[in-house]
mmCIF file of the C-alpha atoms, coordinates in Angstrom:
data_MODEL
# 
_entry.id   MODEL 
# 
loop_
_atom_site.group_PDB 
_atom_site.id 
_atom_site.type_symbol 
_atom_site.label_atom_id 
_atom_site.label_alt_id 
_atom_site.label_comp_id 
_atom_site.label_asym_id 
_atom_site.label_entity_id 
_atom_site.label_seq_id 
_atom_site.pdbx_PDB_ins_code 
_atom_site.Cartn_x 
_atom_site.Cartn_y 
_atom_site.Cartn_z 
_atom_site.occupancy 
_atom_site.B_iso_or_equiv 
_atom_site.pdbx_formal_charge 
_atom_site.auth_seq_id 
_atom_site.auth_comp_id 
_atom_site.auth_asym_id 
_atom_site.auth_atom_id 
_atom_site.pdbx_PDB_model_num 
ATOM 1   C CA . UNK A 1 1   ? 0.000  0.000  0.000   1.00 0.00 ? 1   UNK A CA 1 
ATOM 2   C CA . UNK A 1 2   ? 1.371  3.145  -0.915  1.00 0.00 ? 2   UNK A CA 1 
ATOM 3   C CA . UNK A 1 3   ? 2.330  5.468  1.869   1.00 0.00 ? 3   UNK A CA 1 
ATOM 4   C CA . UNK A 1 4   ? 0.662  8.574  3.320   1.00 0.00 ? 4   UNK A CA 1 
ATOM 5   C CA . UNK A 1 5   ? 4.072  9.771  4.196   1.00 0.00 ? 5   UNK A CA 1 
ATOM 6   C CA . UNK A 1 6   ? 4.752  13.186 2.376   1.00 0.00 ? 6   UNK A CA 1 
ATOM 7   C CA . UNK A 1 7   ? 8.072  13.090 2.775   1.00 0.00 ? 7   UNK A CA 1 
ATOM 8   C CA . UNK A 1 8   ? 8.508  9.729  1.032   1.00 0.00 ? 8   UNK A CA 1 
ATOM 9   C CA . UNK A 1 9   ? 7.058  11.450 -2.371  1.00 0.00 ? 9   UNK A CA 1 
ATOM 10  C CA . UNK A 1 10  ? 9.152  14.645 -1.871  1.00 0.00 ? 10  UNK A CA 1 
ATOM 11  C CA . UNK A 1 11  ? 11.962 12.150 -2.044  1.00 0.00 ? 11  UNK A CA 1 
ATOM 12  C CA . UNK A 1 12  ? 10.470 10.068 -5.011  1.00 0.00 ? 12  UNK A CA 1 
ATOM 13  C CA . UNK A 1 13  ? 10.610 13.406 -6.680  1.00 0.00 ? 13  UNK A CA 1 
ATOM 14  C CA . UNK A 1 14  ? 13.966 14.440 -5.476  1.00 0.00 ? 14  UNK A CA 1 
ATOM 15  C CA . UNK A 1 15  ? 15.273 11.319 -6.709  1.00 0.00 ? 15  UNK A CA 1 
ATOM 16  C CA . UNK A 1 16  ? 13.460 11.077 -9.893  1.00 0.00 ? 16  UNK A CA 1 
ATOM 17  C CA . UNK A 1 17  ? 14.612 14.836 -11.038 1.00 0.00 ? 17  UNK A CA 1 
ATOM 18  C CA . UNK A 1 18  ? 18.183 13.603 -10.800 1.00 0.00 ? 18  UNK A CA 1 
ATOM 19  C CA . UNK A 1 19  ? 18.091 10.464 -12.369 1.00 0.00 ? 19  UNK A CA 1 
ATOM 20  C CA . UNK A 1 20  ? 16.138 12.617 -15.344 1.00 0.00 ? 20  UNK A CA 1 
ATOM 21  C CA . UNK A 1 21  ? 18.650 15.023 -15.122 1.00 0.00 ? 21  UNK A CA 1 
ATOM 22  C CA . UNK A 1 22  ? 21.453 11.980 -15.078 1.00 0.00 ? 22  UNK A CA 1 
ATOM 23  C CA . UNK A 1 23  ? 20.267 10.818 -17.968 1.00 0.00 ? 23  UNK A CA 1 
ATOM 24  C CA . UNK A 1 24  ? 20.525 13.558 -20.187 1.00 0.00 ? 24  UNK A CA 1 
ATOM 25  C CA . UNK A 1 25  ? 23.878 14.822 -18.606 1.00 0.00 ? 25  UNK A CA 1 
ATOM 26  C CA . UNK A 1 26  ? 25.923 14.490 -21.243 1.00 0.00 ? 26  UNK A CA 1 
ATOM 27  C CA . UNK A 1 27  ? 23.913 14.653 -24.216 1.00 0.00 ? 27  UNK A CA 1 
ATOM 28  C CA . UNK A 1 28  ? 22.527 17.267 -26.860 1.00 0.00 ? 28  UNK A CA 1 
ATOM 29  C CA . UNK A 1 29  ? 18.992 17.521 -28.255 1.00 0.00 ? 29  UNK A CA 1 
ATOM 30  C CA . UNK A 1 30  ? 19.894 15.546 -31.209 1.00 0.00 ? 30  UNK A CA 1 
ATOM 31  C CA . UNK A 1 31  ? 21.932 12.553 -29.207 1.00 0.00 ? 31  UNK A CA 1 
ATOM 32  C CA . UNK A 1 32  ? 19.140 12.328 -26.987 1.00 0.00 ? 32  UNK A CA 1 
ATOM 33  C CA . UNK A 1 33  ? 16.664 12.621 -29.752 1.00 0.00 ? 33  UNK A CA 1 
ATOM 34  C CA . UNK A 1 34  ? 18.499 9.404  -31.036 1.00 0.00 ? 34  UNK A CA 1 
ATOM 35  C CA . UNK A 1 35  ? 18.799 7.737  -28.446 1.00 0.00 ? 35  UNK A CA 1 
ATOM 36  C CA . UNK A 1 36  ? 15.476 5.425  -27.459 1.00 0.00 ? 36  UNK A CA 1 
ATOM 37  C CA . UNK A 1 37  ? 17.090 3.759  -24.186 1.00 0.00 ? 37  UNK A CA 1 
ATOM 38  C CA . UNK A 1 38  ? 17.558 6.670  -22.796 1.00 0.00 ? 38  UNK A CA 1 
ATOM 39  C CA . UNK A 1 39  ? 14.253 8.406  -23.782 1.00 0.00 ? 39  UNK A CA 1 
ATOM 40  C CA . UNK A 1 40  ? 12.217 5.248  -22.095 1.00 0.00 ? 40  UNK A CA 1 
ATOM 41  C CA . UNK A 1 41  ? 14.460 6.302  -18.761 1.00 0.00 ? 41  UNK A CA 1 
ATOM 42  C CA . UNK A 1 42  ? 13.863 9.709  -18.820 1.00 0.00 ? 42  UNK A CA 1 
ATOM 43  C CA . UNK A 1 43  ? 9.863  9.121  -19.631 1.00 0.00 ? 43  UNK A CA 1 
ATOM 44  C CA . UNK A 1 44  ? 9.682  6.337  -16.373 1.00 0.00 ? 44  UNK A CA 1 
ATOM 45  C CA . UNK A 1 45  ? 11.167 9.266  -14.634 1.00 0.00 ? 45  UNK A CA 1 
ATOM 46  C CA . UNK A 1 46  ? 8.572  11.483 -15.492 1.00 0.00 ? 46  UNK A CA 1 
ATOM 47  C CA . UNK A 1 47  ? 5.861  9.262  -15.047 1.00 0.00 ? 47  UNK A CA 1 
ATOM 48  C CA . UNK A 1 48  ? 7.514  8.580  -11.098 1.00 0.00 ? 48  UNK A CA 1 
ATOM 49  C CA . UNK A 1 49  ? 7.513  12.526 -10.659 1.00 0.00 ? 49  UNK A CA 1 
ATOM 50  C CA . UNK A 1 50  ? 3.857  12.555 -11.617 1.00 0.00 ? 50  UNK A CA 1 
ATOM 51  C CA . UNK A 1 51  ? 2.885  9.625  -9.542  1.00 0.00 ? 51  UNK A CA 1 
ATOM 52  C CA . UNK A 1 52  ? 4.587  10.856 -6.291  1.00 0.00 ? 52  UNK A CA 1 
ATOM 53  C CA . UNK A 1 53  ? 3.444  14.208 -7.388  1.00 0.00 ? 53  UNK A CA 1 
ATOM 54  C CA . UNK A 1 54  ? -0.404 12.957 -6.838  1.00 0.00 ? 54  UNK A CA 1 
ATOM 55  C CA . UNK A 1 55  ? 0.122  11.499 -3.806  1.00 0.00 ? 55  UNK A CA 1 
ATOM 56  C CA . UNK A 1 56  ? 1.187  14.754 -1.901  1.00 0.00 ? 56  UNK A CA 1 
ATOM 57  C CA . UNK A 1 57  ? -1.284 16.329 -0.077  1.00 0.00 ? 57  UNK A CA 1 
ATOM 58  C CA . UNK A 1 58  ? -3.685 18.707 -1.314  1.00 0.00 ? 58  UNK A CA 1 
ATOM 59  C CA . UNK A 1 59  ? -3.209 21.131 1.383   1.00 0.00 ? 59  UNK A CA 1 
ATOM 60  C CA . UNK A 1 60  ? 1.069  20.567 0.474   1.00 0.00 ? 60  UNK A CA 1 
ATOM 61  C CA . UNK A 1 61  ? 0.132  21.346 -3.025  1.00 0.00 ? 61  UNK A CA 1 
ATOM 62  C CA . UNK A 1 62  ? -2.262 24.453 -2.286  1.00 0.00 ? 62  UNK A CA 1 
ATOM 63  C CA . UNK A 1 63  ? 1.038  25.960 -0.338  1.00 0.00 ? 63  UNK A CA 1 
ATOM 64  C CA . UNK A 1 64  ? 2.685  25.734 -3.189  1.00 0.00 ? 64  UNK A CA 1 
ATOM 65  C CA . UNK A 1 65  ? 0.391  27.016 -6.440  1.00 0.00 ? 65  UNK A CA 1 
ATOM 66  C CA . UNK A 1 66  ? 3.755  28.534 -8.434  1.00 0.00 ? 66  UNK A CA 1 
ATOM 67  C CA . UNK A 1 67  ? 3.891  24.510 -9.330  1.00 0.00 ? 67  UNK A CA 1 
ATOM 68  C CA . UNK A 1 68  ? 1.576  23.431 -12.050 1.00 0.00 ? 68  UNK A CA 1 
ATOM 69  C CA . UNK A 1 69  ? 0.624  20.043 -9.688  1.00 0.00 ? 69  UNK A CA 1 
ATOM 70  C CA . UNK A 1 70  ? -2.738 19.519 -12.469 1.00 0.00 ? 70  UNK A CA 1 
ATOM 71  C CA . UNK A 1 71  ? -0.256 20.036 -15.583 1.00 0.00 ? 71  UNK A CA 1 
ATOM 72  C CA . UNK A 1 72  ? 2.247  17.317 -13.629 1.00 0.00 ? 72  UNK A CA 1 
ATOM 73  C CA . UNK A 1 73  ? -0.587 14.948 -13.474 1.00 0.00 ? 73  UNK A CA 1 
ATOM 74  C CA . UNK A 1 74  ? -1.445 15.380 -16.641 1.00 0.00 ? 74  UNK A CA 1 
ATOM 75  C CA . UNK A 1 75  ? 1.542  14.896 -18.216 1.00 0.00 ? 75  UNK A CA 1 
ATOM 76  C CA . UNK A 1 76  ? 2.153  11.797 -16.477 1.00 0.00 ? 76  UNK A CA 1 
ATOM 77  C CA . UNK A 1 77  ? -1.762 10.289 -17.767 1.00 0.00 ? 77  UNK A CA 1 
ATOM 78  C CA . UNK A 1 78  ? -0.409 10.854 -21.244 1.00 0.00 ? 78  UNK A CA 1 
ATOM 79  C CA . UNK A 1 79  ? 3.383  8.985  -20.700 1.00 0.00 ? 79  UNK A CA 1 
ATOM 80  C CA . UNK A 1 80  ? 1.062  6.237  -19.554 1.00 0.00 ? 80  UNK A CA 1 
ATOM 81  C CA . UNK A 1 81  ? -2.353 6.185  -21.783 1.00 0.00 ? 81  UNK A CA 1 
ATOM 82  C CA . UNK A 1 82  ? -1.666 8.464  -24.910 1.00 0.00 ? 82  UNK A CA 1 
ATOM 83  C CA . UNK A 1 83  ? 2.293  7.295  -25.396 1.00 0.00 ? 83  UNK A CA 1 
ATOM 84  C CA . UNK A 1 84  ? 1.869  7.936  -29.286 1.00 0.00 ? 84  UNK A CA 1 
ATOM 85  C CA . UNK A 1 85  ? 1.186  11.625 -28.208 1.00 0.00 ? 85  UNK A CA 1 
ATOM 86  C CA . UNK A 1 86  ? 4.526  11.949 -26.330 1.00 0.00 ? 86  UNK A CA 1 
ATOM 87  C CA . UNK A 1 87  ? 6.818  14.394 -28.205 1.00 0.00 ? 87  UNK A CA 1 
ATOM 88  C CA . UNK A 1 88  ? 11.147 13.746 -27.436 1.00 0.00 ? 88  UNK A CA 1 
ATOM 89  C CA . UNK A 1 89  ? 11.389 17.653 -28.169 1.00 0.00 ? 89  UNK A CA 1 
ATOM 90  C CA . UNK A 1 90  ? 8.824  18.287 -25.212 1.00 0.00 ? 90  UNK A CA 1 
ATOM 91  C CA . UNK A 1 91  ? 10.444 15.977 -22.717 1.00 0.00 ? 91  UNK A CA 1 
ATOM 92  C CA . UNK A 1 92  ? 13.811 17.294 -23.767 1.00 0.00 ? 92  UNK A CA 1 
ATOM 93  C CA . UNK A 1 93  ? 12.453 20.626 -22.636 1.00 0.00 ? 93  UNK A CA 1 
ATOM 94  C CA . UNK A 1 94  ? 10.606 19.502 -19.235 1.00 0.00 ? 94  UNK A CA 1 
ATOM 95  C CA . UNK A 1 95  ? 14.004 17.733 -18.218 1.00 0.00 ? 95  UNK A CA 1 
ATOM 96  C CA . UNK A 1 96  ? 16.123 20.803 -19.072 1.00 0.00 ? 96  UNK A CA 1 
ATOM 97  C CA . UNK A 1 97  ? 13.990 23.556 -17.831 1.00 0.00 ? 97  UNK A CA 1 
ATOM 98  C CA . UNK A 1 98  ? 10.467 22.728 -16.193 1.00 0.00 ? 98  UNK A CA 1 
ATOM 99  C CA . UNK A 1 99  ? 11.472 20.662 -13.089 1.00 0.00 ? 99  UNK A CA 1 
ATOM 100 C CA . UNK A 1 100 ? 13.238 23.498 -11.704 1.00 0.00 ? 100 UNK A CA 1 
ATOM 101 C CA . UNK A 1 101 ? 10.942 25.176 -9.893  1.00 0.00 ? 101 UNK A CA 1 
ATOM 102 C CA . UNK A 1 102 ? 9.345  21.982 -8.486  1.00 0.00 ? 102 UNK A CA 1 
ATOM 103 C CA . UNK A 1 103 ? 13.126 20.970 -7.753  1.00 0.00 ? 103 UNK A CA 1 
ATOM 104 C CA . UNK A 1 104 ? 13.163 24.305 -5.519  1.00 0.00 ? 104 UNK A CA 1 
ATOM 105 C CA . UNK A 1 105 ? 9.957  23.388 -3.316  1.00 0.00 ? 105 UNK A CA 1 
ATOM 106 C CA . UNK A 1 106 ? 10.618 19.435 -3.002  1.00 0.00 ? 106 UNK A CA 1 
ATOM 107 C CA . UNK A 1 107 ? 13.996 20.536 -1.545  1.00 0.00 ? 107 UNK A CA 1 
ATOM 108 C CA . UNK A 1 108 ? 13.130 23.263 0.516   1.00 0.00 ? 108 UNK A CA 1 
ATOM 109 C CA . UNK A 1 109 ? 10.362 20.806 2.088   1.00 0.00 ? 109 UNK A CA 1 
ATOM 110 C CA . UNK A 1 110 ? 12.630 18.156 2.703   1.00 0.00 ? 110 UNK A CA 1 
ATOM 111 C CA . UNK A 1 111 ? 15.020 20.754 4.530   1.00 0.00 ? 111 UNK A CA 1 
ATOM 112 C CA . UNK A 1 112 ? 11.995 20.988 7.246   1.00 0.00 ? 112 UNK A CA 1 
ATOM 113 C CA . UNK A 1 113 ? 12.128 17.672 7.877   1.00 0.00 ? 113 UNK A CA 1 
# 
């Protein structure tokens, strides 16, 4: 059973964002854009972010509206249902640039505990 434990998804994420970030370390747009093993990382990733993302509290996630939680969720319904829909430029581009902000607030919440 999946725990109620916040702090247990704030490290999911934590964890998550680096191995994303890991992944991609070392490569450009078009090396990653080549490279299907590591796009199939980076998406399970993403699809752990989301997950652990949903099972924060809504009170946790109502502190904290600069984070799009809904668009998080989202994304992480299509990685799973609508796959054929996923685009490599667009998870290039959350890797690179749109888990910084939710990097920020998992971190800073994990420094209170």
């Amino acid at each position: 059973m999946p725990s109620k434990d916040p702090k247990i998804s704030l490290n999911d994420i934590k964890k998550n964002i680096e191995l994303a970030r890991q992944f991609v370390a070392d490569l450009s747009l078009d090396d990653f854009l080549n490279d299907r093993k590591t796009f199939y990382a980076v998406i399970r990733a993403l699809e752990v972010i989301s997950e652990a993302s949903r099972r924060l509290p809504e009170s946790f996630q109502e502190k904290h509206p600069e984070i799009p939680w809904a668009d998080i969720a989202g994304a992480g319904n299509v990685y799973r249902h609508d796959y054929e829909e996923v685009l490599e430029t667009m998870v290039w581009q959350t890797v690179q640039h749109s888990l910084t902000a939710l990097e920020k607030v998992v971190q800073e919440e994990l420094d209170r505990y």
